[in-house]
C-alpha positions in Angstrom: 66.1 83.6 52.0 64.7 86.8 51.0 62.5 89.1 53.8 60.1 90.9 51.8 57.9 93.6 53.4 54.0 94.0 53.0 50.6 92.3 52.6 49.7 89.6 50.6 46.8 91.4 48.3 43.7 89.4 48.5 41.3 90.6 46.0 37.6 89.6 46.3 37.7 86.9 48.7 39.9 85.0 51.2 39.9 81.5 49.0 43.4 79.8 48.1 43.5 81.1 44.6 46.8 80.1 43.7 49.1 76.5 45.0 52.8 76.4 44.7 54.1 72.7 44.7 57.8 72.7 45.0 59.2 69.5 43.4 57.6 66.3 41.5 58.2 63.0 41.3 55.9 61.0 43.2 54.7 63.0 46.1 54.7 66.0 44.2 52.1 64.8 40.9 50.2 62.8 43.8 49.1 66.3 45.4 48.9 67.7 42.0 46.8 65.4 40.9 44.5 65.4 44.0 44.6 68.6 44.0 42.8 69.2 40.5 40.4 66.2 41.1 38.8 67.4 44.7 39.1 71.4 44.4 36.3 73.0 42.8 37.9 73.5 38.4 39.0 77.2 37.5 39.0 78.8 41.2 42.2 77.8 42.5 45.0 77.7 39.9 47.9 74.8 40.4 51.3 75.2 39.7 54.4 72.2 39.9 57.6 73.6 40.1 60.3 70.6 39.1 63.8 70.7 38.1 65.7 68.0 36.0 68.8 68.8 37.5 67.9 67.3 40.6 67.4 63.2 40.4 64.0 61.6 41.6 64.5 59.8 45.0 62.0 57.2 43.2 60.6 56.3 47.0 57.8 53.8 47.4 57.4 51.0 44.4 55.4 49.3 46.9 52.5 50.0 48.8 50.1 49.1 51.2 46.1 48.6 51.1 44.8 52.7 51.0 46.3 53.1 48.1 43.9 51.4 46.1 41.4 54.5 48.0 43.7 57.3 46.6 43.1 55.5 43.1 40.1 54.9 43.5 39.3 58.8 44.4 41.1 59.8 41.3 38.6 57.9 39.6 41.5 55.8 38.2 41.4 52.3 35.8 43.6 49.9 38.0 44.4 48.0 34.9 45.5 50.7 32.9 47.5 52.4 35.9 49.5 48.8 36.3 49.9 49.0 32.7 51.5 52.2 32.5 53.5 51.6 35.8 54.6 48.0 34.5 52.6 47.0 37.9 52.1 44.0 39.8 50.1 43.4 43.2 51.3 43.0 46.5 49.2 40.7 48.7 51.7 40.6 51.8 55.2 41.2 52.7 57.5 37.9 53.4 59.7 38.8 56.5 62.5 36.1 56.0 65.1 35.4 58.9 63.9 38.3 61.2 62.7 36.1 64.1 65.9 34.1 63.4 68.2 32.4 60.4 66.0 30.1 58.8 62.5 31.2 60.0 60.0 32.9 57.8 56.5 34.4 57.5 54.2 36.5 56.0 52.8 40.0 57.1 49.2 39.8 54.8 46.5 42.6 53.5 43.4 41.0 55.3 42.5 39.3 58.4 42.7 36.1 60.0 39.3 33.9 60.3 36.1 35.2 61.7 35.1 36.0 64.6 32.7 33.5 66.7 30.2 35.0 69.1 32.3 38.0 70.3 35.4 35.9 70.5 38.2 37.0 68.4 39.2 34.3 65.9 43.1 34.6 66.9 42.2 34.2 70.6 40.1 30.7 69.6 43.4 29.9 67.8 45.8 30.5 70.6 43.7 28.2 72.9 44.4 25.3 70.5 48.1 26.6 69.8 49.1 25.9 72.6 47.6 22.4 73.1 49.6 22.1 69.5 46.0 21.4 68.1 46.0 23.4 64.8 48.2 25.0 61.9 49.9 28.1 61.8 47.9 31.4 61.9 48.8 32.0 58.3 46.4 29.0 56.7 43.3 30.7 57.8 44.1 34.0 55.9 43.1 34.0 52.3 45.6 36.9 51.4 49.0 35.0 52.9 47.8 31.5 51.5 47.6 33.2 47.8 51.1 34.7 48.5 52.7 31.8 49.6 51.3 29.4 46.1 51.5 32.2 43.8 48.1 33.1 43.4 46.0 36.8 43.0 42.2 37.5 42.2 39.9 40.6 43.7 38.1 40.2 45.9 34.8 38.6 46.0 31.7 41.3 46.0 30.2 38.3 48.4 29.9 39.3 51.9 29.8 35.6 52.3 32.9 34.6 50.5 36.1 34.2 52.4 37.5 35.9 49.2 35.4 39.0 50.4 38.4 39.6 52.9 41.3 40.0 50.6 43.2 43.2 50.5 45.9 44.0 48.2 48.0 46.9 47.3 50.7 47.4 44.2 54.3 47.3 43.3 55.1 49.5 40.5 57.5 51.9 38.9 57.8 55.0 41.0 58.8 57.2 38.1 56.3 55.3 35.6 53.6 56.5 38.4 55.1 60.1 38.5 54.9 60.5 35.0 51.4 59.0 34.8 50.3 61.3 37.4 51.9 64.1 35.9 49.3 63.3 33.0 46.9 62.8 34.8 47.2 66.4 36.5 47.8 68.4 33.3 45.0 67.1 31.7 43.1 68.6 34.2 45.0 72.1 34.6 47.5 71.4 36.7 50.8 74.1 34.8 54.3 72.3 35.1 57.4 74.8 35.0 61.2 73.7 34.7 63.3 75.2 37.3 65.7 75.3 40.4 64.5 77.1 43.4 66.9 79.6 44.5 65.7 82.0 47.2 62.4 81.9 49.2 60.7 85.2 49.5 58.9 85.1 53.4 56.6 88.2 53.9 57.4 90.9 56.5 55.9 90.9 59.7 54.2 87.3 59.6 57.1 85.4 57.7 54.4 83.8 55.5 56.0 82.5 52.2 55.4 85.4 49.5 57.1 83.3 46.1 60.2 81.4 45.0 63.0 82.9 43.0 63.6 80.4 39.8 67.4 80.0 39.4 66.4 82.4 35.9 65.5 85.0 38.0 61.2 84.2 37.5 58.9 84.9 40.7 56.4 82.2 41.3 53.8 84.0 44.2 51.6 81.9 45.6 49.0 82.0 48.3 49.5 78.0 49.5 52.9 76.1 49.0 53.5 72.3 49.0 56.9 71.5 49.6 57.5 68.1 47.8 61.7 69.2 48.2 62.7 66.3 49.5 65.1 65.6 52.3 66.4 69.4 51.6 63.1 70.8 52.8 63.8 73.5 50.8 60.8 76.0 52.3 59.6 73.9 55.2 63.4 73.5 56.8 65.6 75.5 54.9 63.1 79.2 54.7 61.1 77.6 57.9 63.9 76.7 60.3 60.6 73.8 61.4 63.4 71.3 63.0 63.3 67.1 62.6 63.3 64.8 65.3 65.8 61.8 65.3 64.4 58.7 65.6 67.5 56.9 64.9 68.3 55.2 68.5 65.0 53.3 67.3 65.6 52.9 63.8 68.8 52.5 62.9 69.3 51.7 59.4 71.0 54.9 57.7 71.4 54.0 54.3 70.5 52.4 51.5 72.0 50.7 48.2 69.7 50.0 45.6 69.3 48.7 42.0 67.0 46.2 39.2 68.2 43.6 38.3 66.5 40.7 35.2 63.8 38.1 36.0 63.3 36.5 39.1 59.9 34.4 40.5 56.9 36.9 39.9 55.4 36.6 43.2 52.6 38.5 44.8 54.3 39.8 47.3 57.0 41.8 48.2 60.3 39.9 50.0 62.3 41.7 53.1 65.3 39.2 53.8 67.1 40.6 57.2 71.0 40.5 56.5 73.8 40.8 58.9 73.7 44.7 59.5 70.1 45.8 58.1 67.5 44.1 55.2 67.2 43.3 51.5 63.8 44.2 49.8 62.9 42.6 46.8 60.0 44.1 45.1 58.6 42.0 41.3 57.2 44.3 38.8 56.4 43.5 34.9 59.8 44.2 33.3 62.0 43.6 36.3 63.1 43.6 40.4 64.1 46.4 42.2 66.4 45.7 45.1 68.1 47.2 47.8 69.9 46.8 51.4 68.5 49.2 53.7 71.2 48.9 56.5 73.1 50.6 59.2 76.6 52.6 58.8 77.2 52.2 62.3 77.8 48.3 61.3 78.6 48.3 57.8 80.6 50.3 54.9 78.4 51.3 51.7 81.4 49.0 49.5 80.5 45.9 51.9 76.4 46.7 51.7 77.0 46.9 47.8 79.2 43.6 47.7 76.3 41.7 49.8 73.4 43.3 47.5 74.8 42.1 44.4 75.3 38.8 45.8 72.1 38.1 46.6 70.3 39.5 43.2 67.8 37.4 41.1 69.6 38.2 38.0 72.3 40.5 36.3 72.0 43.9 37.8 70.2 46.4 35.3 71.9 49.8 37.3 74.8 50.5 38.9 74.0 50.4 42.6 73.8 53.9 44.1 73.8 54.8 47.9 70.9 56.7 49.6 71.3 58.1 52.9 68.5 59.3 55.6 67.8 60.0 59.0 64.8 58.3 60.5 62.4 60.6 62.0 60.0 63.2 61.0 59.5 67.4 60.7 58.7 68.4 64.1 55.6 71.1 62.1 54.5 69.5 59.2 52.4 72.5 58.2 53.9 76.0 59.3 52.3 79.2 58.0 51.2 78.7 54.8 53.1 75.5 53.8 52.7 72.1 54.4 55.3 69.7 54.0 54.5 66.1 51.9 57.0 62.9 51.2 60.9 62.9 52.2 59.8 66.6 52.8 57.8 65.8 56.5 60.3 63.0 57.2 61.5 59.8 56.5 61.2 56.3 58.5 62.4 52.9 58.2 61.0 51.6 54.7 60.0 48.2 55.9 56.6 48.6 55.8 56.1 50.3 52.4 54.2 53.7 54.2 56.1 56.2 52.5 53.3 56.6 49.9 50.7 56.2 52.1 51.8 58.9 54.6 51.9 61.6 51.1 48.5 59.8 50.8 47.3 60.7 54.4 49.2 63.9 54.6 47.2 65.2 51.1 43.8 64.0 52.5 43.8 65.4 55.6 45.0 68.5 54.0 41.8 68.4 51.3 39.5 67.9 54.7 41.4 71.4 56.6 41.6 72.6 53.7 42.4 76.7 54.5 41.7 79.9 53.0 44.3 82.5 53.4 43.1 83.5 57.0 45.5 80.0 57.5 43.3 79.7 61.1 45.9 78.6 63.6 43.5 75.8 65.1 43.1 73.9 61.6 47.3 73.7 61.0 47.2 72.6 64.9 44.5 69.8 64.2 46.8 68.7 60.9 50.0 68.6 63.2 48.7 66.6 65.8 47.1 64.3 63.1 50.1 63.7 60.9 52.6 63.3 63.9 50.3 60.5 65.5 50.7 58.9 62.0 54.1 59.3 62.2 54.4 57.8 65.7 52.6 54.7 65.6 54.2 54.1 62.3 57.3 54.3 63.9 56.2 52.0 66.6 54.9 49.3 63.9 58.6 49.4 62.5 60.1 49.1 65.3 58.6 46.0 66.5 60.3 44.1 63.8 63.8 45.3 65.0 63.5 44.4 68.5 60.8 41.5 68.6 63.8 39.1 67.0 66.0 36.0 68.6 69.0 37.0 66.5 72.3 37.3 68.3 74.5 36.8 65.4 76.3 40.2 64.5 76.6 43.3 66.5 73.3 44.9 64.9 71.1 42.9 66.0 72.5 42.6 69.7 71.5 46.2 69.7 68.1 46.0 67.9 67.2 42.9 70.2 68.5 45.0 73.5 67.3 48.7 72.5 65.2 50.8 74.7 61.7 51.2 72.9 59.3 54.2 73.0 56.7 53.6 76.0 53.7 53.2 73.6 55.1 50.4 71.7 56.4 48.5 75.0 52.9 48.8 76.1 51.8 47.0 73.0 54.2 44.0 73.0 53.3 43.3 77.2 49.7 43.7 76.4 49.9 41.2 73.8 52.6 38.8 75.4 49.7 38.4 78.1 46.2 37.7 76.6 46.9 38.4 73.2 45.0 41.8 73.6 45.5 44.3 70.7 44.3 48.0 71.2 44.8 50.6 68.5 44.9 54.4 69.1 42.3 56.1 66.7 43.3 57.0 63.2 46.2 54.4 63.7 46.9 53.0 60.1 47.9 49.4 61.5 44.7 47.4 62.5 44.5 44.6 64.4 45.7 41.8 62.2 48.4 43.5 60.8 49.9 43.5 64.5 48.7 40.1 65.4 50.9 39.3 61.8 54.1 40.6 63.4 53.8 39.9 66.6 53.0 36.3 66.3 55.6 35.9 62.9 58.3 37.2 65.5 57.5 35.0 68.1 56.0 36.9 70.7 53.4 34.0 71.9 50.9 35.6 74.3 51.2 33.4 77.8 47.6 32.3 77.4 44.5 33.5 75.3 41.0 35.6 76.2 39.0 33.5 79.0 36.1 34.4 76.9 37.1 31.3 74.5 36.7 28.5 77.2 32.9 29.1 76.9 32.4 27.7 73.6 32.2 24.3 73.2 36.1 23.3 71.6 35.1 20.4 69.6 32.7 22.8 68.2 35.8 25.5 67.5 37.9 23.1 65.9 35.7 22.1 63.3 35.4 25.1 62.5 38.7 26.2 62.6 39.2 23.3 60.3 36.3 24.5 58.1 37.7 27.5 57.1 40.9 26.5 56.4 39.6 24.3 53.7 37.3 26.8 52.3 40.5 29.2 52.0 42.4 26.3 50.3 39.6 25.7 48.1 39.8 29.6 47.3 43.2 29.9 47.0 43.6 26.9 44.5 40.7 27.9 42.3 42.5 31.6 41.7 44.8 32.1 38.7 48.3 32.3 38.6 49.4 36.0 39.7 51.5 35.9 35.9 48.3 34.6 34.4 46.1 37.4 36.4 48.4 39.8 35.0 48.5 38.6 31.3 44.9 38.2 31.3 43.9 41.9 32.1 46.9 44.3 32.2 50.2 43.5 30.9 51.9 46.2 30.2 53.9 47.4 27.0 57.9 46.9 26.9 59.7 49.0 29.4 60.8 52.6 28.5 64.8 52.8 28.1 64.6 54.8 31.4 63.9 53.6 34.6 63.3 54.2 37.9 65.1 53.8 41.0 62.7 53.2 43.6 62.9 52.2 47.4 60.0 50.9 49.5 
């Protein structure tokens, strides 16, 4: 790290004329490209620095829900993105053998029932739970009933239609998305240079980041930089000195061993299988699965986490497995001076939930709506911190509940998940919910309600009785029409195409490139 005395020169004008991002892959061409879509053409220019030496991470082939918003604000043709990404949709996550061996059940992109006269619908069904009156909380979701026959459609533009309430996201290739992002943002001006970042110039006085030093000796100045480094944090930790919290006494799962592998059902939803020492993801696209065991080197070697991976594959394996390692947590400044931090660059949690796109997402939108000038006013970077670590946070919380909401005693990991000390907010949660079933979220939180009603009941956390405010409607009443929107969703569900069919029908891609990606969740 270079210290490099006097001012920045600003010309006519305080305006970011000039954006530095520091590494590609995913969330690198995602600010890139939402860069050149929102910020006003030929004032600011945009520059991705990207080296080929250093091998893509490949984090996040699947999603959740906003990213069909990010797409959608890139003015983006869904069926020619899952084309080009050899794509499939994603309408829930199957959680098998996390409660305990043998149980399953699905986390889904929508909500359960409606709502009757100010009651909420998961309340009405806990009053006839426990009199063991009606089905599982699944049947009246149209999302998990499609996942669990196989089924995808869009949603119905019908306010009226139970379809109307379906929410999907995407699996997909996370270097097949790179690159198509990549074209996305030179089309529109967006200047790509090969090189290794070998010195960080910080100004005198202020420490401000001046340029980079290419490994050829080039200087790359810059007024804003995006460090898309990865775990190195090569400005925001390495030049910054900004400091990560450890979140691993809550998240403990390290590592992770991943690969493809050949065929395999195509279903419309990604699969988390808990395993002895950690989880297996199983995530469908086009032209194969991508797998991995996310697990804990506490409790298990990388040779015995490969050995169990390859064991429990679809097909023959396409890659030789290779071993990731990470520390859960986050930056603690996610925007210091005049960078901001995006991807494995801000942190990394537990992948379980498939956020790791959607917190780039978040993190690049909140930065288009502070966007700074090069006064860098201390109150905006303080309103962006505060922002992106309550993302961070209740994340963390969401994950968390998996770990230690479980029965499993069976191996020495999941004594500790089931006995581990949890952060204060998230036991809040769980006695709240084990009471009445009551569900409050903090504002900006990304889970809604019925994502942790999902969890919550899946793992077997049964709230002791159910909002007083159901006893006043008549309960003959309530079950017929409890029973009437099952049927309606059934009805739904079986008059929807075949997810394969949906795909064949409107974007099936092209034969895979010979190069692929090697994503994680």
């Amino acid at each position: 790290m270079t210290v490099k005395p006097g001012p920045i020169n600003c010309g006519g004008g305080d305006r970011i004329r000039n954006i530095v991002i520091v590494g590609g892959g995913t969330a690198g061409w995602m600010a890139a490209a939402a860069f050149a879509e929102v910020l006003p053409r030929g004032t600011t220019s945009i520059r991705l620095l990207e080296s080929d030496e250093i091998g893509r991470v490949g984090v996040g082939e699947a999603t959740i829900p906003p990213i069909c918003t990010f797409n959608a604000m890139l003015r983006i043709d869904e069926n020619e993105f899952l084309r080009k990404t050899q794509g499939s949709f994603k309408l829930a996550i199957q959680l098998v053998d996390w409660t305990r061996i043998g149980h399953s059940y699905f986390h889904p992109f929508g909500e359960f029932g409606l709502d009757i006269e100010g009651v909420q619908f998961h309340q009405l069904w806990r009053k006839l739970n426990l009199a063991h009156e009606v089905p599982g909380i699944e049947e009246y979701c149209v999302p998990a009933m499609a996942a669990r026959f196989g089924k995808f459609a869009p949603p119905s533009s019908d306010p009226a239609s139970v379809a109307s309430r379906l929410r999907y996201a995407y699996h997909f290739d996370a270097a097949l998305y790179a690159d198509f992002l990549r074209d996305y943002a030179e089309a529109r001006g967006v200047v790509r240079s090969e090189g290794r970042i070998v010195d960080v110039v910080l100004r005198g006085g202020d420490g401000f980041v001046e340029a980079v030093m290419l490994a050829g000796g080039e200087r790359i100045a810059g007024d804003l930089f995006i460090d898309c480094s990865g775990f190195r944090g090569v400005i925001i930790e390495q030049a910054l000195g900004t400091g990560y919290e450890d979140w691993s006494h809550w998240l403990p799962n390290d590592r992770a061993v991943a690969t493809q592998c050949e065929g395999g059902e195509f279903t419309p939803y990604t699969r988390a299988t808990a395993r002895p020492a950690g989880w297996q993801w199983r995530i469908p696209l086009q032209h194969r699965v991508g797998s991995g065991y996310v697990f804990s080197s506490r409790y298990l070697s990388d040779d015995e986490a490969t050995a169990t991976l390859l064991a429990n594959l679809d097909g023959p394996p396409l890659l030789e497995p290779r071993i990731l390692k990470f520390t859960g947590g986050r930056r603690k400044t996610f925007w210091k001076r005049n960078c901001v931090a995006l991807g494995l660059a801000s942190g990394f949690m537990e992948p379980l939930e498939s956020t790791s796109i959607h917190l780039i997402q978040v993190g690049i939108t909140r930065l288009l709506a502070l966007f700074p000038d090069r006064n860098f006013r201390p109150a905006e970077i303080d309103q962006y911190n505060r922002f992106m670590t309550g993302q961070f946070e209740r994340i963390r919380d969401f994950l968390v509940l998996h770990f230690k909401a479980t029965e499993r005693n069976d191996s020495a990991y999941w004594d500790y998940c089931r006995t581990m000390d949890v952060p204060d907010s998230l036991r809040h949660k769980m006695e709240l919910f084990r009471g009445q079933g009551r569900v409050f979220r903090y504002d900006d939180e990304l889970f809604a309600e019925a994502n942790w009603i999902a969890v919550m009941l899946g793992q077997n956390i049964l709230p002791d009785s159910y909002d007083t405010l159901a006893d006043r409607l008549d309960e003959a009443a309530v079950k017929r029409y409890l029973e009437h929107i099952r049927m309606t969703i059934r009805k739904t569900v079986d008059a929807m195409p075949t997810h394969r069919e949906y795909i064949r029908r409107h974007c099936l891609a092209d034969p895979p490139p010979a190069t692929a990606s090697l994503g994680t969740r």
